[in-house]
C-alpha positions as a Markdown table, in Angstrom:
| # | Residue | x | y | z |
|---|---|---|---|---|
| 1 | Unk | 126.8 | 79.6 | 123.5 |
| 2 | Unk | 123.8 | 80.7 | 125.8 |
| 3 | Unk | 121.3 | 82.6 | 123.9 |
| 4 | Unk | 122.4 | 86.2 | 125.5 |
| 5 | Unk | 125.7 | 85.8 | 124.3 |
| 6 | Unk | 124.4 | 85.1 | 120.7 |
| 7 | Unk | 122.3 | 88.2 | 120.6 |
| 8 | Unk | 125.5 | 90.4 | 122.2 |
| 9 | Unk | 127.8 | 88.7 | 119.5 |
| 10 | Unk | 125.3 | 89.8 | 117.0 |
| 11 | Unk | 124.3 | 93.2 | 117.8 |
| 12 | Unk | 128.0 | 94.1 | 117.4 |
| 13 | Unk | 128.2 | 92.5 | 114.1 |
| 14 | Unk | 125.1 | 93.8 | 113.0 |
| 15 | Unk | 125.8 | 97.7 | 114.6 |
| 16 | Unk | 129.4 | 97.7 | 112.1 |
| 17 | Unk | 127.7 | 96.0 | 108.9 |
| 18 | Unk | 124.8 | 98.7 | 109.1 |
| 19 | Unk | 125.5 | 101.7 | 110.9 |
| 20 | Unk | 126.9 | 103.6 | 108.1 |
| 21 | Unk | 124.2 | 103.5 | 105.8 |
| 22 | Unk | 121.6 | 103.8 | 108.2 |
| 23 | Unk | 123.2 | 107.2 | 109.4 |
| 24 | Unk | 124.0 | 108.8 | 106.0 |
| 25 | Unk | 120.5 | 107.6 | 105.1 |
| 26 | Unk | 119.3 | 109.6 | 107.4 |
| 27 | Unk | 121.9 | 112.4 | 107.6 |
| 28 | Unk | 122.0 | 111.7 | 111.2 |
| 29 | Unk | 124.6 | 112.4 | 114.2 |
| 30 | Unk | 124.0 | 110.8 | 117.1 |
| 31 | Unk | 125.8 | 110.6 | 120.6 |
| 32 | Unk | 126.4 | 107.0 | 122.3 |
| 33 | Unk | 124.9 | 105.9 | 125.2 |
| 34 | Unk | 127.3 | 105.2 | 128.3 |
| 35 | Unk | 126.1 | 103.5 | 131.7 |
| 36 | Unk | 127.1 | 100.2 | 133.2 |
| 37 | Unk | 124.5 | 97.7 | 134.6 |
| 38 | Unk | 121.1 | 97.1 | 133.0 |
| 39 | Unk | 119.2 | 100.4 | 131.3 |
| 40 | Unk | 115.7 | 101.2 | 130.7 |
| 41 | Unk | 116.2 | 103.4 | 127.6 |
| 42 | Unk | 113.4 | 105.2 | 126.9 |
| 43 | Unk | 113.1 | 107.7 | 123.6 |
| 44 | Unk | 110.1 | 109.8 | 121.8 |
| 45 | Unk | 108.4 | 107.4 | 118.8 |
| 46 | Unk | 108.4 | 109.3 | 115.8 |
| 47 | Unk | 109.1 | 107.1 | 112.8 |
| 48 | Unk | 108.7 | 103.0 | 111.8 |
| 49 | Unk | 112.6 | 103.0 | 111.6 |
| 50 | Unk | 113.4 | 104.6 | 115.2 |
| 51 | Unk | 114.8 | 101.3 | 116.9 |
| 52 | Unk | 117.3 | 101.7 | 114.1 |
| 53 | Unk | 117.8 | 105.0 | 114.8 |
| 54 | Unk | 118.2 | 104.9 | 118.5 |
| 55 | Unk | 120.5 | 102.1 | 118.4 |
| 56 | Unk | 122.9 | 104.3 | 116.6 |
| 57 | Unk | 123.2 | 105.7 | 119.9 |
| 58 | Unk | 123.7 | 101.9 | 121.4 |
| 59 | Unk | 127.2 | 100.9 | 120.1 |
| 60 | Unk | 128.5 | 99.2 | 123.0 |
| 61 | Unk | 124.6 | 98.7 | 124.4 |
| 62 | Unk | 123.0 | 95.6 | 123.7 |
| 63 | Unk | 118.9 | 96.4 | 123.9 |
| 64 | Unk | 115.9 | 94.3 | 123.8 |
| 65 | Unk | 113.3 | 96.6 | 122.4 |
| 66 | Unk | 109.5 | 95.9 | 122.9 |
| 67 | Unk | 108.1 | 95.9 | 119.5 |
| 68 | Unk | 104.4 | 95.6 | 118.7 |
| 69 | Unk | 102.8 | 91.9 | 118.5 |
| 70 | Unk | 102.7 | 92.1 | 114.4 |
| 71 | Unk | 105.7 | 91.9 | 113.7 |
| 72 | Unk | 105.7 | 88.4 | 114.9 |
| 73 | Unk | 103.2 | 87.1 | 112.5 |
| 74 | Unk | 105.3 | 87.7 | 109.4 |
| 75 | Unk | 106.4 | 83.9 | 109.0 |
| 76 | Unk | 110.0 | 83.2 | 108.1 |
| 77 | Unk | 111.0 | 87.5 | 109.0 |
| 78 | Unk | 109.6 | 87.0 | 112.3 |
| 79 | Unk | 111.3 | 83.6 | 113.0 |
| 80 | Unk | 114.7 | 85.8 | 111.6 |
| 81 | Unk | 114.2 | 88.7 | 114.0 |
| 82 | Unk | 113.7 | 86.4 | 117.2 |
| 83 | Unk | 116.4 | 84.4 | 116.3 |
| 84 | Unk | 118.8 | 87.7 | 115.3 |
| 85 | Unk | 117.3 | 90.6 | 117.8 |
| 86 | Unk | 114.6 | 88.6 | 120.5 |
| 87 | Unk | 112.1 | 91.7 | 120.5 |
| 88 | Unk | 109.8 | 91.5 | 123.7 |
| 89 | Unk | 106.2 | 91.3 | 121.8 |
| 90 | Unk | 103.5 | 94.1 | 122.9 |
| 91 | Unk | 100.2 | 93.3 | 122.1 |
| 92 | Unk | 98.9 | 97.0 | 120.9 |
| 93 | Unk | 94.9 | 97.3 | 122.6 |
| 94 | Unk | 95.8 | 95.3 | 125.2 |
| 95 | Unk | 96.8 | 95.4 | 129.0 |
| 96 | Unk | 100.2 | 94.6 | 128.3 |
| 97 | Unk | 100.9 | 92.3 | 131.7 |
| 98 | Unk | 103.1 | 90.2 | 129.7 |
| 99 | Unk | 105.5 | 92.4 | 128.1 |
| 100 | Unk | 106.1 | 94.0 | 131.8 |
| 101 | Unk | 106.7 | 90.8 | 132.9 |
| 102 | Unk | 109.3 | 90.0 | 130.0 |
| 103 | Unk | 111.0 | 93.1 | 130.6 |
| 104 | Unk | 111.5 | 92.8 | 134.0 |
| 105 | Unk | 113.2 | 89.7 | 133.6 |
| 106 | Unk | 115.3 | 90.6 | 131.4 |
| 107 | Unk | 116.4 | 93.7 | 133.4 |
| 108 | Unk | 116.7 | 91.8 | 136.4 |
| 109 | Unk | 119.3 | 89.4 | 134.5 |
| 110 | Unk | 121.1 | 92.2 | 134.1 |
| 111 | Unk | 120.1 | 93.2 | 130.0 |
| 112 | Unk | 118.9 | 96.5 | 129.1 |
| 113 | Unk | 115.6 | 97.3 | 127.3 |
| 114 | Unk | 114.5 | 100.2 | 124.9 |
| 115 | Unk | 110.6 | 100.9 | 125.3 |
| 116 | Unk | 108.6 | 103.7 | 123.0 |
| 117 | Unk | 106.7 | 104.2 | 126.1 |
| 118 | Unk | 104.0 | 106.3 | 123.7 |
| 119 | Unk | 103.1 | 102.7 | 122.2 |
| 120 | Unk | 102.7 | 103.9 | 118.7 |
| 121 | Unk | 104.3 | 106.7 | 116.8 |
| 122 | Unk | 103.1 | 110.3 | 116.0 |
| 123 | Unk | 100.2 | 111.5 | 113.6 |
| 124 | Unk | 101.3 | 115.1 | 113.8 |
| 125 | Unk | 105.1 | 115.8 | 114.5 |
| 126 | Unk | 104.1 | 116.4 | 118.7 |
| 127 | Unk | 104.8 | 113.3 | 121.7 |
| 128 | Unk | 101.4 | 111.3 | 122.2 |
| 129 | Unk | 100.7 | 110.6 | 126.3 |
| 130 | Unk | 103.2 | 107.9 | 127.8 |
| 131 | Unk | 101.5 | 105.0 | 129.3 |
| 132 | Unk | 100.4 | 106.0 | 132.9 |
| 133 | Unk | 101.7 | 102.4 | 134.2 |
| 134 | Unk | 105.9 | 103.0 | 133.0 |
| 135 | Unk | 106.8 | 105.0 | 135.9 |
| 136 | Unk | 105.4 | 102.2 | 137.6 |
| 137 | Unk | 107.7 | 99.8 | 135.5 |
| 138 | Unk | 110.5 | 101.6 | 136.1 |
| 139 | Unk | 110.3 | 101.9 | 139.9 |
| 140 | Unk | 110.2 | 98.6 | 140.1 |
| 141 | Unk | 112.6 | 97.7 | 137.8 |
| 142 | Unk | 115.7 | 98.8 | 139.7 |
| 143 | Unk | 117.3 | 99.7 | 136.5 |
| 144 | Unk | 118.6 | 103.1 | 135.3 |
| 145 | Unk | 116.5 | 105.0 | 133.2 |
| 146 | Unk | 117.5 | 106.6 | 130.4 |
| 147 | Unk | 115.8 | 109.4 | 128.3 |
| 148 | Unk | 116.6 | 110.0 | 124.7 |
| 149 | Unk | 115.1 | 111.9 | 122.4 |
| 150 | Unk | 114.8 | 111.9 | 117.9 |
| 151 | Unk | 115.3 | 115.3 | 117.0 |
| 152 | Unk | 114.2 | 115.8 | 113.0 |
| 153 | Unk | 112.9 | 112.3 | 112.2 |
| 154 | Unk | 109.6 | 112.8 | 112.2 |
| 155 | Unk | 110.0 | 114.7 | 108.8 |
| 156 | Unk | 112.3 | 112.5 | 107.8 |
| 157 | Unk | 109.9 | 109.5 | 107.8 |
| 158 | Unk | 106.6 | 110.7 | 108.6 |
| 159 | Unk | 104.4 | 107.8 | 110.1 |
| 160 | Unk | 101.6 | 108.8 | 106.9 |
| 161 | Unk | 104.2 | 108.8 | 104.2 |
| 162 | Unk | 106.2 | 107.4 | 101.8 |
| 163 | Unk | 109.9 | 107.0 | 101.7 |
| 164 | Unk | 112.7 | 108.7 | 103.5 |
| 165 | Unk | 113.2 | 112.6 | 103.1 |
| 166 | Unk | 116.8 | 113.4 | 103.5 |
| 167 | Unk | 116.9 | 116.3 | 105.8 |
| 168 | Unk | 118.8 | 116.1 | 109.4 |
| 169 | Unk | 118.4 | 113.7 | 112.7 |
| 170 | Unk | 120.1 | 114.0 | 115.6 |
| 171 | Unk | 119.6 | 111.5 | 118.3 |
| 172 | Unk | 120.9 | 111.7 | 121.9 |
| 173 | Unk | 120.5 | 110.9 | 125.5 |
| 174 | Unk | 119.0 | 113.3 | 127.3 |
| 175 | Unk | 119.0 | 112.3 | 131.0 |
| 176 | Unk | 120.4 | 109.3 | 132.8 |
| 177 | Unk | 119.1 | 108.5 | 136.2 |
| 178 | Unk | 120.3 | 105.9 | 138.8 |
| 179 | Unk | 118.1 | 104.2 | 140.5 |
| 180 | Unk | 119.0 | 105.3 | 143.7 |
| 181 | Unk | 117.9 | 108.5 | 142.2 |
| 182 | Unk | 114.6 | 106.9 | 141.2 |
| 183 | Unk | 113.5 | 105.7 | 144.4 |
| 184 | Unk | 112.8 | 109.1 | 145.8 |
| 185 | Unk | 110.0 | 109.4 | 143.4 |
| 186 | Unk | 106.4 | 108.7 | 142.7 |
| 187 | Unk | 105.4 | 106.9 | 139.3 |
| 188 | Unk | 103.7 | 109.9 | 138.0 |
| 189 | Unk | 106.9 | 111.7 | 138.9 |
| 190 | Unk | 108.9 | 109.5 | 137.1 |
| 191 | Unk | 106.1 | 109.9 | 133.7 |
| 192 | Unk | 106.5 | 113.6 | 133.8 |
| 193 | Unk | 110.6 | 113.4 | 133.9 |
| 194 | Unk | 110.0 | 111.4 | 130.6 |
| 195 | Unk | 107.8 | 113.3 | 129.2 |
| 196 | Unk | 109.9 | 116.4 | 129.9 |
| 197 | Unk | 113.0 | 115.0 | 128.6 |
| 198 | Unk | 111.4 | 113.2 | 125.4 |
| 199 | Unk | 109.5 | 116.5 | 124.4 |
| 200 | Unk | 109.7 | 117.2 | 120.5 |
| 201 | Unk | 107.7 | 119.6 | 118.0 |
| 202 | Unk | 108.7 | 119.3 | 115.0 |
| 203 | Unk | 107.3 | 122.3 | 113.9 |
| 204 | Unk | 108.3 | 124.6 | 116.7 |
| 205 | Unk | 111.9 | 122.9 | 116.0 |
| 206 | Unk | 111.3 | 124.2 | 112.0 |
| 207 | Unk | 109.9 | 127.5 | 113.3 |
| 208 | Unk | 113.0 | 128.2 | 115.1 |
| 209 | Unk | 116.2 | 126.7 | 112.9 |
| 210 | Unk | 114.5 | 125.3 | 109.3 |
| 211 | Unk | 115.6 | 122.1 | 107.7 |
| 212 | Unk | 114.7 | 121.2 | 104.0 |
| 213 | Unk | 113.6 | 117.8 | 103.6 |
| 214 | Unk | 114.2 | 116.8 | 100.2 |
| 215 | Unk | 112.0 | 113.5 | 98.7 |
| 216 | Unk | 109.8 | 113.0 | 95.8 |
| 217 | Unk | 106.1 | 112.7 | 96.3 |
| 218 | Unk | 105.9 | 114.5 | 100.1 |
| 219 | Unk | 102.5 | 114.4 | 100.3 |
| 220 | Unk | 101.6 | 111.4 | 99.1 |
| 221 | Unk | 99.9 | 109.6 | 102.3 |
| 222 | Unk | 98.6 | 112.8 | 104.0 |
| 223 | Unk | 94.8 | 111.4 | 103.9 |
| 224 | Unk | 96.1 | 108.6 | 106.2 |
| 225 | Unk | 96.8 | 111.7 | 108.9 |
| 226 | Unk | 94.1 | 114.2 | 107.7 |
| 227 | Unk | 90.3 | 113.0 | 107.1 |
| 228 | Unk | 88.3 | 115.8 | 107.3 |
| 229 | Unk | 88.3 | 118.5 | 104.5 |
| 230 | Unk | 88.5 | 122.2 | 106.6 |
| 231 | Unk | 86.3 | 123.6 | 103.7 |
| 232 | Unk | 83.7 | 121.1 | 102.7 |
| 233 | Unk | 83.6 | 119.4 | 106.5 |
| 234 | Unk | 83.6 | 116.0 | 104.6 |
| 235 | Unk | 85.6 | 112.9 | 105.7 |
| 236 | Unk | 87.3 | 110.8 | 103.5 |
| 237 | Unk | 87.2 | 113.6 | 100.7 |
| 238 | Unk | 91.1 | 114.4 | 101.2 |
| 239 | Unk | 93.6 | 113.0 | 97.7 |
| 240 | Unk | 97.2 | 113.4 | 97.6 |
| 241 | Unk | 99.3 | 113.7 | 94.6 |
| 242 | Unk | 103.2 | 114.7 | 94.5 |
| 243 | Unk | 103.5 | 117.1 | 97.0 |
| 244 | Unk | 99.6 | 118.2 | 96.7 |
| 245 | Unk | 97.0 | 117.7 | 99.4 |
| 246 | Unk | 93.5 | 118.6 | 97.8 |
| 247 | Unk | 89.7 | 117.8 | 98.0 |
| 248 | Unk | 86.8 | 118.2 | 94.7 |
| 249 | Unk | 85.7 | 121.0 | 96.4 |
| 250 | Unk | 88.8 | 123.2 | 95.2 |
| 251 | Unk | 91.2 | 123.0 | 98.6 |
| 252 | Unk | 94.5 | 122.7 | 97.2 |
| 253 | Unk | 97.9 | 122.9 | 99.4 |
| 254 | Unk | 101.4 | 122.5 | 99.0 |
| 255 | Unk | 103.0 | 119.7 | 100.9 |
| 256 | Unk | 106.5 | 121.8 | 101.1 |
| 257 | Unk | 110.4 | 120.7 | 102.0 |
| 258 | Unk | 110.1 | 122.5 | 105.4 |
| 259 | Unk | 106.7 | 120.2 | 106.2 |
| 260 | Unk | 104.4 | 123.7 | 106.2 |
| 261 | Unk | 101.6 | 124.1 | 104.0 |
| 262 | Unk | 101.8 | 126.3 | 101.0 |
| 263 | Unk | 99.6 | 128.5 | 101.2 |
| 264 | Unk | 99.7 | 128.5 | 105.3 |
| 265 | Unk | 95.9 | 128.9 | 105.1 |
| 266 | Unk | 93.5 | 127.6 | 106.8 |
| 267 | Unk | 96.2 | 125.9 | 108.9 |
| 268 | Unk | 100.1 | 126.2 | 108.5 |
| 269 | Unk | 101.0 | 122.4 | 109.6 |
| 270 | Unk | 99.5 | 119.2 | 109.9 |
| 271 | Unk | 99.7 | 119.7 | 113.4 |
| 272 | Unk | 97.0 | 122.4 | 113.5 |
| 273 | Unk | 95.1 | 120.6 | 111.2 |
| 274 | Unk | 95.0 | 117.6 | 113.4 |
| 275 | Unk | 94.1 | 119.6 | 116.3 |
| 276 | Unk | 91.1 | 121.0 | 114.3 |
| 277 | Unk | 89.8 | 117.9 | 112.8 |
| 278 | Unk | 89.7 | 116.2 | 116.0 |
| 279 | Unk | 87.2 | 118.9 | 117.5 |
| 280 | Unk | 85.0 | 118.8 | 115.1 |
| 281 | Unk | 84.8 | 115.4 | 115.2 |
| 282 | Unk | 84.7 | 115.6 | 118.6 |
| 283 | Unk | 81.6 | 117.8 | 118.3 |
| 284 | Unk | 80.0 | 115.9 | 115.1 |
| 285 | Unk | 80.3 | 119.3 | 113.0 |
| 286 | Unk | 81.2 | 117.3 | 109.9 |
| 287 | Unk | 78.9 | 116.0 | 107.0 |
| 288 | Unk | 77.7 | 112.8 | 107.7 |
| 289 | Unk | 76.1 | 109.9 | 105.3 |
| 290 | Unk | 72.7 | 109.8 | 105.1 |
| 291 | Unk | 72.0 | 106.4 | 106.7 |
| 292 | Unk | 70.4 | 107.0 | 109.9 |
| 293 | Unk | 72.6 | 107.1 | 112.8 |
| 294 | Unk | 76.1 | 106.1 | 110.6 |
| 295 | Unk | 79.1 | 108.8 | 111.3 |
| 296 | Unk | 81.6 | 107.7 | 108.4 |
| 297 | Unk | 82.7 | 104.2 | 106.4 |
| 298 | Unk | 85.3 | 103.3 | 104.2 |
| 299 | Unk | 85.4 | 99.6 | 102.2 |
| 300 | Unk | 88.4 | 97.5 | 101.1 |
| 301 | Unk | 88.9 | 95.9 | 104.9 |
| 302 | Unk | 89.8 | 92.5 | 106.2 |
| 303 | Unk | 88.8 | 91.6 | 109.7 |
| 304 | Unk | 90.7 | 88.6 | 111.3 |
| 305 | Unk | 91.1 | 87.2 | 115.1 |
| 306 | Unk | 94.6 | 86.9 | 116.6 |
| 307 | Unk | 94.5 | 84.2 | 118.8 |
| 308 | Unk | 97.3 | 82.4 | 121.3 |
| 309 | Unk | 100.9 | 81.6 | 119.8 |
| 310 | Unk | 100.1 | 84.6 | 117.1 |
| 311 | Unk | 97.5 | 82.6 | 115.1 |
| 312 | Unk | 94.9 | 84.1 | 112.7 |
| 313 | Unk | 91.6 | 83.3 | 111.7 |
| 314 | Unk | 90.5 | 85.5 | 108.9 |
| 315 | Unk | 86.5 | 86.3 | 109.8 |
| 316 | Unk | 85.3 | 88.4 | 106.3 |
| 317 | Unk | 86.3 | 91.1 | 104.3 |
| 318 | Unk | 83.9 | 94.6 | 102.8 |
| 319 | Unk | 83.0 | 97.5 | 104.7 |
| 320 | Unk | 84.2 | 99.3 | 108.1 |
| 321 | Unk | 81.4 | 101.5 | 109.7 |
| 322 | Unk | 81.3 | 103.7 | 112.4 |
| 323 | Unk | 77.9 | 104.0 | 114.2 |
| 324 | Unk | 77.5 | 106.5 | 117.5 |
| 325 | Unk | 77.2 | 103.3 | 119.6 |
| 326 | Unk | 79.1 | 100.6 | 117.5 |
| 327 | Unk | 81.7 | 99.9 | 115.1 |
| 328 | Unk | 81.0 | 97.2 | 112.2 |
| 329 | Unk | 83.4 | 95.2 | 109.9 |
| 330 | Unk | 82.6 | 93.1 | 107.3 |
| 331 | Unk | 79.7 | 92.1 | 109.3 |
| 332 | Unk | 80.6 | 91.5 | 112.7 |
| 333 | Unk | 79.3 | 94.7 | 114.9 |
| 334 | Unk | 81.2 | 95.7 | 118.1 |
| 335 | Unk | 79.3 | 97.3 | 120.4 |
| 336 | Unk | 81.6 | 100.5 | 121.8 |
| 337 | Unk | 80.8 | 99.9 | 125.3 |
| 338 | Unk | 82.4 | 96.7 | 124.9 |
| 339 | Unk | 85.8 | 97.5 | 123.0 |
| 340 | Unk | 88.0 | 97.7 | 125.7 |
| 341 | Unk | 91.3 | 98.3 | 124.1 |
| 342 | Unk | 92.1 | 100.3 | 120.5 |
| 343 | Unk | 94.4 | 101.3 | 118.8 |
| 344 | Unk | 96.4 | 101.7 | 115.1 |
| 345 | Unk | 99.4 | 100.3 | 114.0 |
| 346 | Unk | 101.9 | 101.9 | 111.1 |
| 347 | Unk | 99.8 | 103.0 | 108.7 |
| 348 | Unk | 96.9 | 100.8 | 108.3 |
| 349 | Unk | 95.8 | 98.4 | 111.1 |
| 350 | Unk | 93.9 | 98.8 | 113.8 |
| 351 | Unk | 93.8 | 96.5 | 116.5 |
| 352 | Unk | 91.7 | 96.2 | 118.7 |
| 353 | Unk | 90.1 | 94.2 | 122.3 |
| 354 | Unk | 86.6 | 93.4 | 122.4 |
| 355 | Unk | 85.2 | 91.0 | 125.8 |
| 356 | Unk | 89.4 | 89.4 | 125.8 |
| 357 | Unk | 89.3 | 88.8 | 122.4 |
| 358 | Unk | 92.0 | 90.1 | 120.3 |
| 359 | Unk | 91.0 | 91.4 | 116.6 |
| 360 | Unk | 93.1 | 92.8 | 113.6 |
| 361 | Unk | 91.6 | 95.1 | 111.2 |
| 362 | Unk | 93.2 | 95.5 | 108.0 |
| 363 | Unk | 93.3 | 98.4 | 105.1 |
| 364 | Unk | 94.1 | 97.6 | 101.6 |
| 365 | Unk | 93.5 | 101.3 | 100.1 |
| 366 | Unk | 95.4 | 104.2 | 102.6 |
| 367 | Unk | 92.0 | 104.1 | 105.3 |
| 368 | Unk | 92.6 | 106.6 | 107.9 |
| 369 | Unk | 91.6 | 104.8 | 111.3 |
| 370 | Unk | 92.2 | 107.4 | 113.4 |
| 371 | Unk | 89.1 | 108.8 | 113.3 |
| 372 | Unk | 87.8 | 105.7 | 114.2 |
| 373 | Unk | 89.7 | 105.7 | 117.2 |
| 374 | Unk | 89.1 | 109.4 | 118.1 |
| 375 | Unk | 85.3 | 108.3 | 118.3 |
| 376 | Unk | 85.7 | 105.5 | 120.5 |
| 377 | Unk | 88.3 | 107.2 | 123.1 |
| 378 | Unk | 85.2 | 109.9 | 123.5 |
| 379 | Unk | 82.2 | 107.7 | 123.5 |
């Protein structure tokens, strides 16, 4: 048996052993994908368990889906997964040449792929930019492209917290288009169909037809998503308890089954709150440490170097810091200028490419990174 065959034998196995209790997990519905020949699915990234949840939709569709490189370095899970599922690796803060070249061939052999062209999931309930280069991928691909879009999982299993709120998902195509279709248009045509069709707010959606989302401890996580306290201006002041979000300076908010603040004041959503918190970071009106020149820290990191083949070569543990000009872990100091590539993974990585070489930092106490990232993509 050729190793296609394997993988097709298997997905069907693996769709009736766990479809069930992966839908009434959720609460979801979902409608199945139908297209002959190879498919380039494409779908919003809202949650770690969307490949799941999109394959509902992929009954009688075998898909490779491009996951991120990490999952590959999790010893005898990651030898499991290639041998069970083949997922095309992605190296997150990287050019990605390789995994373009992978999924061309495999949707030239005639397989279809699923790509979270976003690359990461979503902070704040709303779509994150696609990358500029899949139109590109898909033009050339000569494949169908197909749209789908998570509707509700995002609150289900935000990317900050903990556990799965049962609420309601509902997953669907959205467009399908031949590529005969395709070939009339530009790649930046071809991003803005996707990012048309793959559009979610999940507060606008709450706004306009409310879902409780019932779990214990809601909050719990939210510092992950939030760093900067709206009434003290302080970063990494933010706790979460239960369903509380609070700072020692007497903010105190319900974290409530709808996913809106209680009391709505200063901001209703996290979504707001985001948008605020990356101004003012943008604009350094925060308070800062009093070391000259250093914008933030947190402790309790690991830095290691991901070399070929997925090796790893652990370089020192202690302190993150985040300078105007440079970014320093557990001794090592990156210039900005020469960080290429950045960017977070789940919950508490951030990767990240400095002069080719690939990096891993790691959190071992709930470290927001993203405002780490923020101050890089502006510098």
């Amino acid at each position: 048996m050729d190793e296609y065959s394997r993988h097709l034998k298997l997905w069907h196995a693996l769709y009736a052993m766990n479809s069930g209790w992966i839908t009434r997990k959720f609460n979801m519905t979902h409608e199945d994908l139908h297209v002959d020949g190879p498919a380039l699915i494409v779908p919003n990234h809202v949650s770690a368990w969307d490949p799941l949840l999109v394959a509902m939709s992929l009954r009688d569709k075998q898909a490779y889906f491009v996951a991120s490189e990490h999952l590959f370095r999790m010893g005898p899970v990651s030898k499991l997964l290639e041998f069970v599922v083949a997922p095309i690796p992605r190296r997150k803060a990287s050019t990605g040449t390789d995994t373009v070249k992978a999924c061309l061939r495999h949707l030239r052999e005639g397989h279809s792929i699923c790509l979270f062209a976003e690359g990461e999931q979503s902070w704040n309930g709303r779509n994150i930019p696609i990358f500029p280069a899949t139109g590109k991928l898909v033009k050339s691909s000569g494949a169908t492209l197909v749209t789908y879009r998570l509707e509700g999982a995002y609150l289900s299993l935000p990317r900050w917290g903990k556990g799965v709120r049962r609420g309601r998902v509902y997953g669907h195509p959205v467009g399908i288009y031949p590529p005969e279709q395709l070939k009339s248009l530009t790649p930046k045509e071809i991003n803005a169909l996707i990012e048309r069709d793959t559009a979610e707010d999940a507060w606008e959606r709450q706004r306009l037809s409310p879902v409780r989302y019932i779990g214990k401890h809601r909050a719990e996580g939210l510092e992950r998503a939030l760093y900067l306290c709206p009434r003290c201006r302080r970063i990494g002041s933010l706790h979460t308890n239960g369903n509380r979000i609070f700072c020692d300076c007497g903010l105190d908010l319900e974290y409530t089954e709808t996913g809106f603040f209680s009391p709505e004041q200063p901001f209703s959503n996290l979504a707001e709150w985001d948008d605020w918190q990356r101004e003012k970071l943008s604009a350094r009106e925060f308070n800062r440490p009093a070391e000259d020149g250093l914008l933030f820290s947190d402790g309790g990191i690991t830095l290691t170097k991901i070399g070929s083949g997925h090796s790893e070569e652990q370089l020192g543990a202690g302190a993150l810091q985040m300078y105007e000009d440079r970014l320093v872990c557990a001794g090592h100091s990156f210039p900005l200028s020469e960080i290429s590539y950045m960017a977070d993974v789940l919950a508490s990585r951030l990767l990240l490419t400095v002069n080719g070489e690939y990096y891993e930092i790691l959190s071992s106490n709930g470290v927001s990174f993203r405002k780490y990232l923020e101050i890089w993509r502006k510098h």
